[in-house]
Backbone as CSV, one residue per row, in Angstrom:
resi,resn,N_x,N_y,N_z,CA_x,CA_y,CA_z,C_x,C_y,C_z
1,UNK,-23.598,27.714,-0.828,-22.391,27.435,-0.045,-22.740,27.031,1.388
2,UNK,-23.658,27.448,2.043,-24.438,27.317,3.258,-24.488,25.403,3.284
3,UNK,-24.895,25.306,2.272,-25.617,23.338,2.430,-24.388,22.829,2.553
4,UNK,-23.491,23.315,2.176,-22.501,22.558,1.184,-21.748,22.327,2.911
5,UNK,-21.429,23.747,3.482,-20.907,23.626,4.890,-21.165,23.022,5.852
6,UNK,-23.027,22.747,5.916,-23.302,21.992,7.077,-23.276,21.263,6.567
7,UNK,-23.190,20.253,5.179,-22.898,18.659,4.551,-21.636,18.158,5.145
8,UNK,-20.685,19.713,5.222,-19.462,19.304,5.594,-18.563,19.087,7.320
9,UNK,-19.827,19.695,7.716,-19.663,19.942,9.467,-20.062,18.499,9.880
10,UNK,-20.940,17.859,9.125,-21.995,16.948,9.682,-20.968,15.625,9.342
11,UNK,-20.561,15.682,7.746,-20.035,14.508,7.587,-18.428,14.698,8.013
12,UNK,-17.813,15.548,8.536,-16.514,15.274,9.385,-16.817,14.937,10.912
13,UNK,-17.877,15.182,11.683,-18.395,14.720,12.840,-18.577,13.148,12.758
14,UNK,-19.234,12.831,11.565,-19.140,11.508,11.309,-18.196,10.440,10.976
15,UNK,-17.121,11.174,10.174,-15.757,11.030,10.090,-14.932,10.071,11.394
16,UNK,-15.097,11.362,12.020,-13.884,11.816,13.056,-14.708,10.824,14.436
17,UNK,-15.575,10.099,14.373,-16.122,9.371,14.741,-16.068,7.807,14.898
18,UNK,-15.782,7.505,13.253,-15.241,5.877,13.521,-13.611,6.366,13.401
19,UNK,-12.657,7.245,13.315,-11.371,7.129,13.742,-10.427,6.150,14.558
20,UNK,-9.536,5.111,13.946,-9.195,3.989,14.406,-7.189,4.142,14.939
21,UNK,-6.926,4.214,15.343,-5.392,4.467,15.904,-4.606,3.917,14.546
22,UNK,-3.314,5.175,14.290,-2.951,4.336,13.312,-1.788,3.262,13.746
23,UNK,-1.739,2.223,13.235,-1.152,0.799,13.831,0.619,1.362,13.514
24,UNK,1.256,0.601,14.327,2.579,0.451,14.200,2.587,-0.327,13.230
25,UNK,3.915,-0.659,12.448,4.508,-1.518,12.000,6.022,-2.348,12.446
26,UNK,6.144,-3.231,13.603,7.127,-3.603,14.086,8.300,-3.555,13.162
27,UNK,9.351,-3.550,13.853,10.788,-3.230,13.041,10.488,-1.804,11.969
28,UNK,9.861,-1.304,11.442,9.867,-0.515,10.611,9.980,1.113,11.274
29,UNK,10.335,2.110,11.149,10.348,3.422,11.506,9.208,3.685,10.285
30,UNK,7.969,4.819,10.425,7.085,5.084,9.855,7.137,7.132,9.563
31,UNK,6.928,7.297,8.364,6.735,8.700,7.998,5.971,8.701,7.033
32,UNK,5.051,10.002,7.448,3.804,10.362,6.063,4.286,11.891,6.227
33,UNK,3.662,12.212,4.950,4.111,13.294,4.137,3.199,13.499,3.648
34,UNK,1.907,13.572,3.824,-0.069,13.811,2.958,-0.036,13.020,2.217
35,UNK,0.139,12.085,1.035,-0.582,11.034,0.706,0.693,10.447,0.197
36,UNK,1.842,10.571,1.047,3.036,9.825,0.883,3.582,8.989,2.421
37,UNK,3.752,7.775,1.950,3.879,6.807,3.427,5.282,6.417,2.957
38,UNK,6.486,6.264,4.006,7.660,5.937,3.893,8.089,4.854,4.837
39,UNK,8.563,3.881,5.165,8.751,2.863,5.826,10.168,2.756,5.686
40,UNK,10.996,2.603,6.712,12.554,2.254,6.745,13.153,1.513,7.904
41,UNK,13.724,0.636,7.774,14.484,-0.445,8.781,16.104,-0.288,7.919
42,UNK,17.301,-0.844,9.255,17.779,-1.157,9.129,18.472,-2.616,9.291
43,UNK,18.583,-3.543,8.718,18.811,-4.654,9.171,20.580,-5.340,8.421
44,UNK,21.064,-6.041,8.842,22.242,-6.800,8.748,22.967,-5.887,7.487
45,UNK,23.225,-4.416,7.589,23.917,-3.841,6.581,23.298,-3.359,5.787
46,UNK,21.910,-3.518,5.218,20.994,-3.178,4.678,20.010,-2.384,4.880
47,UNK,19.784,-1.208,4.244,18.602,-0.286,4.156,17.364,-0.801,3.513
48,UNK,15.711,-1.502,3.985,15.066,-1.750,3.792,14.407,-0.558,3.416
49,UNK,13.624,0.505,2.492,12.593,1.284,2.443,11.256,0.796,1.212
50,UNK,10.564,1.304,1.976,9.114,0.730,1.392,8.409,1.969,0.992
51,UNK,8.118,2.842,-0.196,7.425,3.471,-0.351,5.715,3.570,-0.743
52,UNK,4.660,4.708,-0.046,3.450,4.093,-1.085,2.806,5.975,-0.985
53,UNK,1.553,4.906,-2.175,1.277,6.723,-2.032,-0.581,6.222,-2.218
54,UNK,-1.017,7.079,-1.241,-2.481,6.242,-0.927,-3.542,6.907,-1.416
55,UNK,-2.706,7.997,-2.408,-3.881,8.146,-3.405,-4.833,7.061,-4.361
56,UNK,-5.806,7.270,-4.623,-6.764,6.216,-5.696,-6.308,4.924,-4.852
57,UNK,-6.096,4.491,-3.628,-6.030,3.129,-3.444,-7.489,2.460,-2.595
58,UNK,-8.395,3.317,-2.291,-9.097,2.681,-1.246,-10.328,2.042,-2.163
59,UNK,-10.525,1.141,-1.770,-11.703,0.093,-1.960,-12.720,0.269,-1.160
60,UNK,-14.027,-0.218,-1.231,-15.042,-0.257,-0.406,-15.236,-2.192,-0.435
61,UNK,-15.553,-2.677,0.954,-15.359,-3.856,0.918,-16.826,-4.067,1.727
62,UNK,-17.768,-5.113,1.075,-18.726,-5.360,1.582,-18.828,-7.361,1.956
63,UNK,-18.973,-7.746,2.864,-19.508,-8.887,3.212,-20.628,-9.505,4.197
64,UNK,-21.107,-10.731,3.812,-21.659,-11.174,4.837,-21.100,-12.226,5.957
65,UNK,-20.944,-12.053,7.019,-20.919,-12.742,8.239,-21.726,-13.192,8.821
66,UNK,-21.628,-14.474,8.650,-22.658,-15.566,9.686,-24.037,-15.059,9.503
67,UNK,-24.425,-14.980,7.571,-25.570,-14.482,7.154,-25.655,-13.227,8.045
68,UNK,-25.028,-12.454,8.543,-25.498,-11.197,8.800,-25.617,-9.825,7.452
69,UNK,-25.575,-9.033,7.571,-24.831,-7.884,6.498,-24.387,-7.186,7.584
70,UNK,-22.873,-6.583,6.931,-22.031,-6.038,7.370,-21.657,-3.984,6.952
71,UNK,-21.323,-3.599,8.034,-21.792,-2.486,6.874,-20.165,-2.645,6.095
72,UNK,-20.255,-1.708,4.648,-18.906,-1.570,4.109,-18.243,-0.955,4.759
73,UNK,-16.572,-1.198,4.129,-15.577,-0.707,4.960,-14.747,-0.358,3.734
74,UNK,-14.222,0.494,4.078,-13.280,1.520,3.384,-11.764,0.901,3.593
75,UNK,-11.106,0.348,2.392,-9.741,0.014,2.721,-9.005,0.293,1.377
76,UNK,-7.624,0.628,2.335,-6.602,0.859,1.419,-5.802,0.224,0.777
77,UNK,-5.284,0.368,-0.501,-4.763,-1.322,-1.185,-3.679,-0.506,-1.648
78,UNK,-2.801,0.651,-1.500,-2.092,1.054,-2.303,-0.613,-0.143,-2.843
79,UNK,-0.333,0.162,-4.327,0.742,-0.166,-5.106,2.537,0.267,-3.804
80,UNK,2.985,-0.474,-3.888,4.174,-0.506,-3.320,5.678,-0.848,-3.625
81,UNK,6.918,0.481,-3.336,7.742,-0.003,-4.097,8.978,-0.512,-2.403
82,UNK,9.284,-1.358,-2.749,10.777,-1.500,-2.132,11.554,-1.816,-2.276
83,UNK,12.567,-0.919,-1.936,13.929,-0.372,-2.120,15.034,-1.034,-1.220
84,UNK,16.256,-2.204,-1.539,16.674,-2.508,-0.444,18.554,-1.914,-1.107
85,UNK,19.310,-1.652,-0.517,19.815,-0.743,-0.860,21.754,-1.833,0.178
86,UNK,22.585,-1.585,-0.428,23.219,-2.308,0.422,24.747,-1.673,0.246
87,UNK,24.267,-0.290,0.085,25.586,0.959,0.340,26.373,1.284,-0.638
88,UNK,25.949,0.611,-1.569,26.532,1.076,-3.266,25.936,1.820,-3.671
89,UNK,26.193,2.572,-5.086,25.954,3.346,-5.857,24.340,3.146,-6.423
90,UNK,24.118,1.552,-6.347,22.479,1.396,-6.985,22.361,0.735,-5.574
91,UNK,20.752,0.880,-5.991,19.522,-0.142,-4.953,18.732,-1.120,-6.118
92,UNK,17.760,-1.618,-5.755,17.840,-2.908,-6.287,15.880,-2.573,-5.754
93,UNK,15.145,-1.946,-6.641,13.935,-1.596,-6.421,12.974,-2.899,-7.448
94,UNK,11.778,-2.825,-6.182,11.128,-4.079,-6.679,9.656,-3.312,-6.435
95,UNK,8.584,-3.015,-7.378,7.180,-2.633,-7.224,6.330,-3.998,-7.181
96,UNK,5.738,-3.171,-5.949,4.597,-4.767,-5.277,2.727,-4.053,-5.662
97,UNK,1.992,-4.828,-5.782,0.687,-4.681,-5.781,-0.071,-5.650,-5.262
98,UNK,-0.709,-5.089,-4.162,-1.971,-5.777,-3.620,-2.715,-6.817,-5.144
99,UNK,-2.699,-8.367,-4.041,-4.029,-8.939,-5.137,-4.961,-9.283,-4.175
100,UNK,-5.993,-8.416,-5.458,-7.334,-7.498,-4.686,-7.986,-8.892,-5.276
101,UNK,-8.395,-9.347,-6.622,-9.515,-10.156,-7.037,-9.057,-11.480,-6.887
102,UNK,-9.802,-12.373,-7.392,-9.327,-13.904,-7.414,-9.127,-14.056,-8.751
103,UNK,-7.830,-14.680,-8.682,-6.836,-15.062,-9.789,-7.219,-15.998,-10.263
104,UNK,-7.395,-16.378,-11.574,-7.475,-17.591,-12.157,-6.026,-18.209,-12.842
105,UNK,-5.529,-19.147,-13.104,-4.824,-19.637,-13.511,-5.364,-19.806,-15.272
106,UNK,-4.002,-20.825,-16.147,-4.370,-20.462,-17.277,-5.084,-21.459,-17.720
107,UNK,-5.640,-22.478,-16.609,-6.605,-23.253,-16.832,-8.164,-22.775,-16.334
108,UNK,-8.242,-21.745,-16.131,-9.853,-21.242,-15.267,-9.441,-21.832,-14.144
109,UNK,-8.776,-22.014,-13.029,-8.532,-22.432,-11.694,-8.612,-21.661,-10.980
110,UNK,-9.445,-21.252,-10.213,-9.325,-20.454,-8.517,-8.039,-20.410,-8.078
111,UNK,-6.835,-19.922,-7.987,-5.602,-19.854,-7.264,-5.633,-20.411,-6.133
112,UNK,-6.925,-19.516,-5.346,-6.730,-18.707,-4.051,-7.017,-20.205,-3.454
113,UNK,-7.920,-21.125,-4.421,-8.816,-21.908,-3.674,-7.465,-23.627,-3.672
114,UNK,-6.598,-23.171,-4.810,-5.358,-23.741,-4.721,-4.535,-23.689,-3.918
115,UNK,-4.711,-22.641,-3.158,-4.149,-22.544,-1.795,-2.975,-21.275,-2.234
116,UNK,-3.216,-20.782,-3.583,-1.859,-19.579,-3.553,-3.065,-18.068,-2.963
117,UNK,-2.572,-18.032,-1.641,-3.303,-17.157,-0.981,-2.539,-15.974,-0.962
118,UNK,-1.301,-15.639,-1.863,-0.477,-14.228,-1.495,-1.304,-12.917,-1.506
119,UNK,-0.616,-12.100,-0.542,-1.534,-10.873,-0.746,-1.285,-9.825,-1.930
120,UNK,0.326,-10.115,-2.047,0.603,-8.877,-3.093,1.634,-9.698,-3.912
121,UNK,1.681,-9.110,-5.109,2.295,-9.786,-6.490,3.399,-8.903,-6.960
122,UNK,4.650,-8.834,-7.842,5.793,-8.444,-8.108,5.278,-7.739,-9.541
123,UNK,5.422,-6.530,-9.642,4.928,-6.281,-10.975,6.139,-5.896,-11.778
124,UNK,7.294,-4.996,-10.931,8.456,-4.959,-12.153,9.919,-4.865,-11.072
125,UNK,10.674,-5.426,-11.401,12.163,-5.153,-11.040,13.254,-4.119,-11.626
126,UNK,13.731,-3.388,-10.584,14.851,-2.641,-11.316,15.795,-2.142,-10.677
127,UNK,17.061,-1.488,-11.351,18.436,-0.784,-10.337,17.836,0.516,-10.633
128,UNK,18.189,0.866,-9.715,18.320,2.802,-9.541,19.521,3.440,-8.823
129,UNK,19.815,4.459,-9.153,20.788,5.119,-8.329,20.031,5.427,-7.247
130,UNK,21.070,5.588,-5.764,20.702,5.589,-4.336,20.048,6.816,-4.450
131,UNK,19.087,7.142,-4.012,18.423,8.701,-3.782,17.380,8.965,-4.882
132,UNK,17.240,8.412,-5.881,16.850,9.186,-6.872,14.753,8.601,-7.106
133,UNK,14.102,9.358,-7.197,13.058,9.332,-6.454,12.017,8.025,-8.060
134,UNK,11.314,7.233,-7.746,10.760,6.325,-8.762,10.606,7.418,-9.987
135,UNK,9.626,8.227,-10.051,9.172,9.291,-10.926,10.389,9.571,-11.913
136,UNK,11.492,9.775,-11.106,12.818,10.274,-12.622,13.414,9.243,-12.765
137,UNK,12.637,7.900,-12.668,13.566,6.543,-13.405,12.566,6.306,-14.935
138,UNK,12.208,7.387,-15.476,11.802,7.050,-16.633,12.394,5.804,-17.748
139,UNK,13.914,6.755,-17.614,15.129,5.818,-18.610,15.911,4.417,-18.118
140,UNK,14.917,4.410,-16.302,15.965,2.963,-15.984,15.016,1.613,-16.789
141,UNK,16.003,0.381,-17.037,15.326,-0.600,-17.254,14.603,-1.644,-16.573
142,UNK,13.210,-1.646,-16.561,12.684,-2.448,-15.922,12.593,-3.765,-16.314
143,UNK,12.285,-4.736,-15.121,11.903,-6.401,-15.939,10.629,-6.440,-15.279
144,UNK,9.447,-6.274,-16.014,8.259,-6.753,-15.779,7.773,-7.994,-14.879
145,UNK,6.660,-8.501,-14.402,6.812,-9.591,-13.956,6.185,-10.329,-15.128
146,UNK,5.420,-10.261,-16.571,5.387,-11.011,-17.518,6.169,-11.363,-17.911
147,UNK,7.432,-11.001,-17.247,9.070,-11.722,-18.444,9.710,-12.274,-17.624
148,UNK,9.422,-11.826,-15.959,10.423,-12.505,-14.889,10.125,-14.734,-15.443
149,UNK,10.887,-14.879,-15.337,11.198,-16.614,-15.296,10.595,-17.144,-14.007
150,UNK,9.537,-17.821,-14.241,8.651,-18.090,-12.770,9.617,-18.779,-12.308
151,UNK,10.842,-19.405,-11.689,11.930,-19.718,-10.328,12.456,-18.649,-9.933
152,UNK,12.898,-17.389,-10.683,13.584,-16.286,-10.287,12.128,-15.197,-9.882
153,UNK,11.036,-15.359,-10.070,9.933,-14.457,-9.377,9.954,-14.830,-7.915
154,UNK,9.881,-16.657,-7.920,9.889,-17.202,-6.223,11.033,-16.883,-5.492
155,UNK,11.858,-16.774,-6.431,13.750,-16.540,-5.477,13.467,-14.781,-4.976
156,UNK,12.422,-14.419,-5.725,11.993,-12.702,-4.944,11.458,-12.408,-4.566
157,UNK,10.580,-13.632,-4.561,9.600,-13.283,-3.162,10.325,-13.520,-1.762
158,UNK,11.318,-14.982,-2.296,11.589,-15.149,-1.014,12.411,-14.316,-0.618
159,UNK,13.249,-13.702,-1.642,13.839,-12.056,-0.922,13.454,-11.139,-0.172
160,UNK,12.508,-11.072,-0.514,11.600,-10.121,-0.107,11.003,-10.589,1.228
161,UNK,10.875,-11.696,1.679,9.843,-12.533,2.873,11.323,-12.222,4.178
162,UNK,12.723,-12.323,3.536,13.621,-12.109,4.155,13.862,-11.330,5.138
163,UNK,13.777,-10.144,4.190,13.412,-8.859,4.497,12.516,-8.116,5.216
164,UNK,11.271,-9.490,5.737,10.056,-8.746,6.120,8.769,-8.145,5.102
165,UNK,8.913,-8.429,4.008,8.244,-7.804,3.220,7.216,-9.742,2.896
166,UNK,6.559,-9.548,3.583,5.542,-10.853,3.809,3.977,-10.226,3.674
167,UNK,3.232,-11.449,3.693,1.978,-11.786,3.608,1.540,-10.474,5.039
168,UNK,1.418,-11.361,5.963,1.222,-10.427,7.790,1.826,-9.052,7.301
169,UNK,3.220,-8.671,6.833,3.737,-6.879,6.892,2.562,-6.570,5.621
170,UNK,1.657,-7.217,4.574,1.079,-6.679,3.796,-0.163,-5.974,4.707
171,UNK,-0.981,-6.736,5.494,-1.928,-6.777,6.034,-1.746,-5.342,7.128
172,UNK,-0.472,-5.802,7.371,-0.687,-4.585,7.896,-0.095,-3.267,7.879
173,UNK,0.048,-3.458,6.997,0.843,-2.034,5.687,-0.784,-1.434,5.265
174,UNK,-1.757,-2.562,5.274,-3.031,-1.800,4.347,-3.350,-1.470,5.648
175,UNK,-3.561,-1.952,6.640,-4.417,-1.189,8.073,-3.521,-0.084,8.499
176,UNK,-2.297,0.531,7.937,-1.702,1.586,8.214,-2.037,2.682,7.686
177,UNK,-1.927,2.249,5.838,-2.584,3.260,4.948,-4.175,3.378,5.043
178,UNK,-5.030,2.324,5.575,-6.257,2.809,5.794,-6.450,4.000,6.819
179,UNK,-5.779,4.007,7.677,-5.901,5.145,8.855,-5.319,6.191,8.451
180,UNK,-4.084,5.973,7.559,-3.583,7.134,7.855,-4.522,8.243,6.603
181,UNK,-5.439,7.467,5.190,-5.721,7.884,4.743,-7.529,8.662,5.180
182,UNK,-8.055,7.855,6.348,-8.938,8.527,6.354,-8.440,9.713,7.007
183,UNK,-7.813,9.795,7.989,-6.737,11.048,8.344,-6.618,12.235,7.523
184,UNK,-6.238,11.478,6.075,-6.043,12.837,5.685,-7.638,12.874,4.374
185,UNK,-8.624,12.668,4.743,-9.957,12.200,3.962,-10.612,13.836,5.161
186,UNK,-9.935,13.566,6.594,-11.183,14.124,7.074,-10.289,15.678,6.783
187,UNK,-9.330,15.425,6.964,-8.323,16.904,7.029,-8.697,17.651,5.759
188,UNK,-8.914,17.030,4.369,-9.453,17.446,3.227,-10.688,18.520,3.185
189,UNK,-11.968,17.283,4.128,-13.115,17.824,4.455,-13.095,19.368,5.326
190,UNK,-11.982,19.326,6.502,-11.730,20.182,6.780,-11.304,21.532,6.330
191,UNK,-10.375,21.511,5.343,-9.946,22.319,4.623,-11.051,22.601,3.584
192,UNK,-11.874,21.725,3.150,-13.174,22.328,2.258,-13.463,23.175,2.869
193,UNK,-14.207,22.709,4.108,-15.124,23.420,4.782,-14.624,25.072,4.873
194,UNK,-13.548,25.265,5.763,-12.682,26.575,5.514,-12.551,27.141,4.258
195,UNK,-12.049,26.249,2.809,-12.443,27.451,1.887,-13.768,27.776,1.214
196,UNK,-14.509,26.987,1.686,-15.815,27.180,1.175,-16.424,28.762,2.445
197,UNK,-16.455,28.713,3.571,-16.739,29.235,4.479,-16.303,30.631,3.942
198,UNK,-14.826,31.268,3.304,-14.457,32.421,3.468,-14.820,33.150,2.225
């Protein structure tokens, strides 16, 4: 238990070391809850909320720059749902996911190199009653994005771009959850350390 503590003294010093401010998100009001991130605006009558949860999302990202090596970097890609809500009985929930790899088309085509550079993709659409948390929509019906009709996927993105829910708010939705998750990476370590210690 001894190794295990100074492994753990040493690598939260190291931690708590590259610690980076966690970023605003303009227009948005921001709340975490330990590995729950909540995002809410109000705009023209409408309740915008963005939920994520930054468990299992972080990547390790390695490149080279100007033939240098870089060291890796730890980033967060979490799955995202938003909720835009417009004072009725349902909201109108749409789950987003980071695209992490390069897409091929159904010809072997590079997307990205096609110029479709989006950061995050529509994976399912659905109504929910106001309040009621993703987890107990077992029984609501979803529309996948394999069935969405590619003109009505673009008519939701551009909903969504409306809204603020863009390329730039992706970017920096992940530099939010990256901080806020090493945050709670070192707080973990911390709490090892303490029950290992007693």
């Amino acid at each position: 238990d001894s190794d295990l503590v100074k492994f753990l003294k040493e690598e939260i010093e190291v931690e708590q070391g590259s610690l980076t401010d966690v970023p605003k998100i303009p227009g948005f009001e921001v709340t975490v809850d330990d590995a729950e991130i909540t995002l809410t605006r109000n705009i023209e009558g409408e309740r915008i909320t963005v939920r994520l949860n930054i468990n299992h999302s972080v990547e390790m990202e390695e490149g080279d720059e100007q033939g240098q090596d870089v060291a890796p970097e730890m980033r967060s890609y979490p799955d995202f749902n938003v909720e835009v809500s417009k004072g009725g009985p349902n909201s109108l929930r749409i789950s987003c996911a980071f695209q992490r790899d390069d897409v091929l088309d159904d010809q072997g085509v590079d997307q990205e190199a096609n110029g479709d550079d989006e950061l995050f993709l529509i994976d399912e659409v659905l109504f929910a009653k106001e309040g009621v948390l993703t987890d107990n929509l077992e029984s609501a019906y979803r529309v996948g994005s394999e069935v969405i009709n590619g003109e009505l996927y673009d008519h939701l993105k551009n909903f969504l771009a409306e809204r603020g829910i863009t390329n730039d708010f992706c970017e920096k939705l992940s530099d939010l959850a990256s901080a806020v998750e090493h945050r709670q990476y070192i707080c973990f370590l911390d709490q090892l350390q303490g029950f290992v210690k007693k």
